[in-house]
Kinemage of the C-alpha trace (Angstrom):
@kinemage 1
@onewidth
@group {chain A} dominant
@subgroup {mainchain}
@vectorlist {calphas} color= white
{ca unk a 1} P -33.428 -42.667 140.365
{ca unk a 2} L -35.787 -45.311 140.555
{ca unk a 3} L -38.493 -45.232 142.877
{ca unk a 4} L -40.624 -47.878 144.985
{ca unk a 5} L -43.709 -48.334 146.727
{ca unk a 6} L -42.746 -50.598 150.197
{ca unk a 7} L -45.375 -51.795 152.294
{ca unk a 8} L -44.504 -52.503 156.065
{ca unk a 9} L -46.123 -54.177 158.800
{ca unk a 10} L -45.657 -55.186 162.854
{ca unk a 11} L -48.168 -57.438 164.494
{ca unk a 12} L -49.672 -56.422 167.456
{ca unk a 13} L -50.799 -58.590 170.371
{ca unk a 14} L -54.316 -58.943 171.463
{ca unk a 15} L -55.310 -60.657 174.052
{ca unk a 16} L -58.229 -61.197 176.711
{ca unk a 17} L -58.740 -62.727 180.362
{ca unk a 18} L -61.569 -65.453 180.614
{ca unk a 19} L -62.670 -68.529 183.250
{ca unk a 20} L -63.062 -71.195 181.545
{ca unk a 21} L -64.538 -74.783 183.835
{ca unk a 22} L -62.921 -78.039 182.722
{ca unk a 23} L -62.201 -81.503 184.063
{ca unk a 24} L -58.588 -80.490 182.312
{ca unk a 25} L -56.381 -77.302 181.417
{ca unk a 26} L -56.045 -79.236 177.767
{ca unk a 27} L -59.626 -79.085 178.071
{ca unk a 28} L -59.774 -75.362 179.132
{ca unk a 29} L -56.852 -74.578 176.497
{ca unk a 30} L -59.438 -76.014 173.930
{ca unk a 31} L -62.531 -74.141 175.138
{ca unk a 32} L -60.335 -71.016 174.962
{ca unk a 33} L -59.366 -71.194 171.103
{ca unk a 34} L -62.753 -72.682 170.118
{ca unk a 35} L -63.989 -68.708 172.095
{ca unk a 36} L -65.057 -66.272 169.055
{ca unk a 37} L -66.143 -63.497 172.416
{ca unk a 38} L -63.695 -60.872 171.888
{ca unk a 39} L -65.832 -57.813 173.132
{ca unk a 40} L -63.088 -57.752 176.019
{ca unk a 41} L -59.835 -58.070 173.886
{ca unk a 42} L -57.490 -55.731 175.053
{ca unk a 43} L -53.853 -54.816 173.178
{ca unk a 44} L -50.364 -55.276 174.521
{ca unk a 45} L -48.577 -52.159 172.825
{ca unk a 46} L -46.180 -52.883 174.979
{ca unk a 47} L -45.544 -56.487 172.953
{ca unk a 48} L -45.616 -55.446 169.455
{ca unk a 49} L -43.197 -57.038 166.806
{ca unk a 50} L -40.444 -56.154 165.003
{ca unk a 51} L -41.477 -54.162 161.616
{ca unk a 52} L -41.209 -56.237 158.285
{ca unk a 53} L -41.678 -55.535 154.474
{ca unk a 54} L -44.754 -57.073 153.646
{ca unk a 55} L -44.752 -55.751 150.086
{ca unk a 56} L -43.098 -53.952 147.573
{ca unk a 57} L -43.664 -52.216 144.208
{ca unk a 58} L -42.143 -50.598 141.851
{ca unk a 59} L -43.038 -46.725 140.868
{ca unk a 60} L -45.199 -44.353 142.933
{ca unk a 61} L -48.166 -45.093 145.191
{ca unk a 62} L -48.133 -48.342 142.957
{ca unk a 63} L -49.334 -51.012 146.205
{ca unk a 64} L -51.464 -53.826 144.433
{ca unk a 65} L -52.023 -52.015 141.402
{ca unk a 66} L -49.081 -54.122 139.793
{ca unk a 67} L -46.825 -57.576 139.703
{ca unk a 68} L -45.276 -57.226 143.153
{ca unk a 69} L -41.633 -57.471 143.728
{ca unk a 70} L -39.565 -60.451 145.545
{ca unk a 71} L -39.036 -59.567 149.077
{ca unk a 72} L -35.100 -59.878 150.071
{ca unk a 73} L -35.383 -62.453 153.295
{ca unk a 74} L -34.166 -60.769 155.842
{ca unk a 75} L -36.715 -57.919 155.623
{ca unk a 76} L -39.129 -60.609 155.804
{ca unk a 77} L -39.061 -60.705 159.670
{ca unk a 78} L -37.772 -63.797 161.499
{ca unk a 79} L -40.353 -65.638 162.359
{ca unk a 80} L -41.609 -65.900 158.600
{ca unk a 81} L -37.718 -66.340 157.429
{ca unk a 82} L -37.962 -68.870 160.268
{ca unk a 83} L -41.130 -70.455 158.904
{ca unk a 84} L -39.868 -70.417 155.427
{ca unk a 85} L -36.607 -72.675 155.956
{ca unk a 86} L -38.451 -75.083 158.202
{ca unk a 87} L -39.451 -77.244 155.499
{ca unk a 88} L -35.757 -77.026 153.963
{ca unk a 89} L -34.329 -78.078 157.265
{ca unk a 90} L -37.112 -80.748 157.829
{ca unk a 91} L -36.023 -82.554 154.920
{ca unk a 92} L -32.508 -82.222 155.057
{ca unk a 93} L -32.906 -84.050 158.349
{ca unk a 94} L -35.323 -86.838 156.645
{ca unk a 95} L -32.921 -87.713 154.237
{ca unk a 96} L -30.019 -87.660 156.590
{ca unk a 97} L -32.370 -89.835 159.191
{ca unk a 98} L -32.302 -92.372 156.492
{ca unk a 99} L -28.889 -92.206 155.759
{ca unk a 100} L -28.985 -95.902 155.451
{ca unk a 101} L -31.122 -95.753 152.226
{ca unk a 102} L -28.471 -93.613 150.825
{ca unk a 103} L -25.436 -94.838 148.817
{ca unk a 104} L -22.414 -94.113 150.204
{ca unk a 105} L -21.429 -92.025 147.223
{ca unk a 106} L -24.795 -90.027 148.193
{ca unk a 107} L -23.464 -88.876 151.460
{ca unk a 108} L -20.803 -86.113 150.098
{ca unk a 109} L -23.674 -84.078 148.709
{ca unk a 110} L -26.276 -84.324 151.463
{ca unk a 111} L -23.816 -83.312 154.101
{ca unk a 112} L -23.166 -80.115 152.240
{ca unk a 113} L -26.789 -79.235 152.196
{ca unk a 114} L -26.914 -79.979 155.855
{ca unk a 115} L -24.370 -77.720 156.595
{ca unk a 116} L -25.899 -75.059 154.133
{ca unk a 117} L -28.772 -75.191 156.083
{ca unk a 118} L -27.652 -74.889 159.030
{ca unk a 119} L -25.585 -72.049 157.903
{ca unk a 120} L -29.135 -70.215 157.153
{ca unk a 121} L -30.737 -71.190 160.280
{ca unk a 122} L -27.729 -69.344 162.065
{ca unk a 123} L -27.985 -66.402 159.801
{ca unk a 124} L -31.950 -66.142 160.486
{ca unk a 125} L -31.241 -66.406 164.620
{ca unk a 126} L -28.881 -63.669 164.154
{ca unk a 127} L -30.996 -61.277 162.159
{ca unk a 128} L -28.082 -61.350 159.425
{ca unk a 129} L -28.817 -62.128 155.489
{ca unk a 130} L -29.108 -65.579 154.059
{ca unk a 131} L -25.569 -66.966 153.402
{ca unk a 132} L -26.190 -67.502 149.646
{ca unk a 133} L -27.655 -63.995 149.308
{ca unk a 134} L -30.525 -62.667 147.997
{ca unk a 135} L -33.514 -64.144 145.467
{ca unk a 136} L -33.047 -64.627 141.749
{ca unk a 137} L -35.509 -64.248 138.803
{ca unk a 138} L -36.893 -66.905 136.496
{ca unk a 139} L -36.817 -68.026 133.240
{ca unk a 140} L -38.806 -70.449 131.111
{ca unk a 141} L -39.225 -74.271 131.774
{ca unk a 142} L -35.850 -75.079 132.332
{ca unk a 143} L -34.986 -72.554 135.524
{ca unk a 144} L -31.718 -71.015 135.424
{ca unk a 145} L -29.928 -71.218 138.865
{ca unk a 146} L -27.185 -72.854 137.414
{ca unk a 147} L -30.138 -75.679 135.819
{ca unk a 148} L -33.595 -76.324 137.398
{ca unk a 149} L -34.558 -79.307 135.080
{ca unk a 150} L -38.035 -80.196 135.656
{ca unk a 151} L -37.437 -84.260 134.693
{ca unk a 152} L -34.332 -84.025 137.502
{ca unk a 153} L -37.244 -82.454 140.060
{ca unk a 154} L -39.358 -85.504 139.235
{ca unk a 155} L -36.989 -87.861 139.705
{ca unk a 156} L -36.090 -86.489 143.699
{ca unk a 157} L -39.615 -86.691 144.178
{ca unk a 158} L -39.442 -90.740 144.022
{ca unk a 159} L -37.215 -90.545 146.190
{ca unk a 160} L -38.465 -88.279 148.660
{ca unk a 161} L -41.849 -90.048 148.500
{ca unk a 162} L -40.137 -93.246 148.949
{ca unk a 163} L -38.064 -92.707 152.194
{ca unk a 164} L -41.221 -90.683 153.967
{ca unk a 165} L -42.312 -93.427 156.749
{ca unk a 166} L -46.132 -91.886 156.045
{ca unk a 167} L -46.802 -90.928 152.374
{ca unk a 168} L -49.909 -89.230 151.703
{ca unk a 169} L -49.810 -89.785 148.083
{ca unk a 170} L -47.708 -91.670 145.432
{ca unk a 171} L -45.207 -90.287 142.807
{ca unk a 172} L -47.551 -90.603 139.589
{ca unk a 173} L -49.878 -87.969 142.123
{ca unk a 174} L -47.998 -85.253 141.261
{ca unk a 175} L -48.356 -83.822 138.060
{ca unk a 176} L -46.212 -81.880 135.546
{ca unk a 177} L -47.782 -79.216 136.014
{ca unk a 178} L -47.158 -79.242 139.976
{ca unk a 179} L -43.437 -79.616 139.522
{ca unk a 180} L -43.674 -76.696 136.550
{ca unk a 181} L -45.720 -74.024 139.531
{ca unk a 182} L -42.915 -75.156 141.758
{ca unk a 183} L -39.800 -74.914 139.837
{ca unk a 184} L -41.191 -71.417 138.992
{ca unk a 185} L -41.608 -70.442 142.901
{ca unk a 186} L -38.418 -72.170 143.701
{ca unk a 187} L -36.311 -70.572 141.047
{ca unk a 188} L -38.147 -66.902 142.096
{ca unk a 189} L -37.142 -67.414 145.523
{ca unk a 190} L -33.620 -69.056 144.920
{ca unk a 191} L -30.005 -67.180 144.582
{ca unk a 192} L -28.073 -68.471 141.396
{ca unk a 193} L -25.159 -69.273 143.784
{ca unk a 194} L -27.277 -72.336 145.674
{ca unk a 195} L -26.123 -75.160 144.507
{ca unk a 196} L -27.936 -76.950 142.382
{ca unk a 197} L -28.582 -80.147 143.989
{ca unk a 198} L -30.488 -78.458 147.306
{ca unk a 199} L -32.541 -76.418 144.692
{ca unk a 200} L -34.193 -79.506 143.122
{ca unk a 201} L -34.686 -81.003 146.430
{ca unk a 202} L -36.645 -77.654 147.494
{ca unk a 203} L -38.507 -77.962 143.945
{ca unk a 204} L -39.518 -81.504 144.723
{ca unk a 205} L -40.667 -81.067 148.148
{ca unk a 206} L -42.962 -77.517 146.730
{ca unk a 207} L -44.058 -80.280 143.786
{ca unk a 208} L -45.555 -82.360 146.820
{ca unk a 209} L -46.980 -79.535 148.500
{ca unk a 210} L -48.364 -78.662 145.237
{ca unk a 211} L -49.793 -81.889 144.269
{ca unk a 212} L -51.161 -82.292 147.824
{ca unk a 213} L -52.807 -78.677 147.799
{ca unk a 214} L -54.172 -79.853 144.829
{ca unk a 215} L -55.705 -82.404 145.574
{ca unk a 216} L -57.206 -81.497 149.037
{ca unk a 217} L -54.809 -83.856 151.037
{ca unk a 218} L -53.747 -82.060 154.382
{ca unk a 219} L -50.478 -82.861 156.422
């Protein structure tokens, strides 16, 4: 039987009481954060979180010493799952904000994704697994979940970039070899069953992420 080397976690609260004077408590807020004194820090036991997967191996006693395994979400934790499928949900609701940009003929598969996405954000609030199930592996340039084409990626990222009310940089920006590192993450991350259309949309909004890591440019 095959064995595996799991890595778990729980965050624990830390915390400390200190005046601060300001004219406001935005001020004082501020003041606070800005505060590296922590000689007073006490824990809150009482407040830990919930215990997550944090990494996994395969073999014995193998943590770090090899190419880590894919994490099934929901023993991610919820507020990462949570963090994760923000930026899906964010730009669902973009494109859907603009629904006037969109064709008419457009509308039957955005709604879909909507609802898909919603249907995730449920599953996440109620500690269950994601709908579509659990993370795929990879292959080669063109990225099998039923077809990841890299050219398709690029051509959602015009539009993406062209319905944001504040780009931060322009189509030619992102680079082959952005859209490449995040068809690869996307397809790693991705069940075969998602449908293909909400797959390149997650590919072209990592390709932007990418290109803007990249290139220094922060949100």
């Amino acid at each position: 039987m095959p064995q595996f080397t799991i890595e778990t976690t729980y965050r624990l609260p830390v915390y400390r009481h200190r005046t601060y004077e300001a004219n406001t408590l935005d001020q004082a807020c501020q003041l606070a954060i800005e505060d590296d004194d922590w000689s007073n820090e006490k824990s809150d036991t009482d407040s830990s979180g919930e215990t997550y997967v944090s990494g996994a191996w395969p073999g014995i006693d193998a943590a770090y010493a090899g190419s880590a395994l894919p994490i099934p979400s929901r023993f991610t934790g919820t507020i990462q799952r949570k963090a994760d499928h923000f930026e899906m949900l964010l730009g669902v609701l973009k494109i859907l904000a603009h629904v006037e940009d969109l064709a008419a003929a457009d509308l039957p598969l955005w709604l879909p994704k909507a609802q898909s996405a919603i249907a995730k954000a449920e599953a996440i609030l109620a500690g269950k697994p994601d709908p579509e199930g659990e993370p795929a592996g990879i292959t080669g340039r063109v990225h099998m979940l039923m077809q990841l084409e890299e050219a398709r990626v690029r051509a959602d990222i015009a539009s993406i970039i062209e319905i944001d009310p504040a780009p931060r940089l322009t189509e030619d920006a992102v680079t082959d070899a952005d859209i490449h590192a995040a068809c690869v993450a996307v397809a790693a991350s991705t069940n075969l069953s998602e449908e293909q259309g909400a797959a390149q949309f997650r590919a072209a909004l990592a390709a932007i992420r990418e290109a803007e890591r990249r290139l220094g440019i922060s949100a």
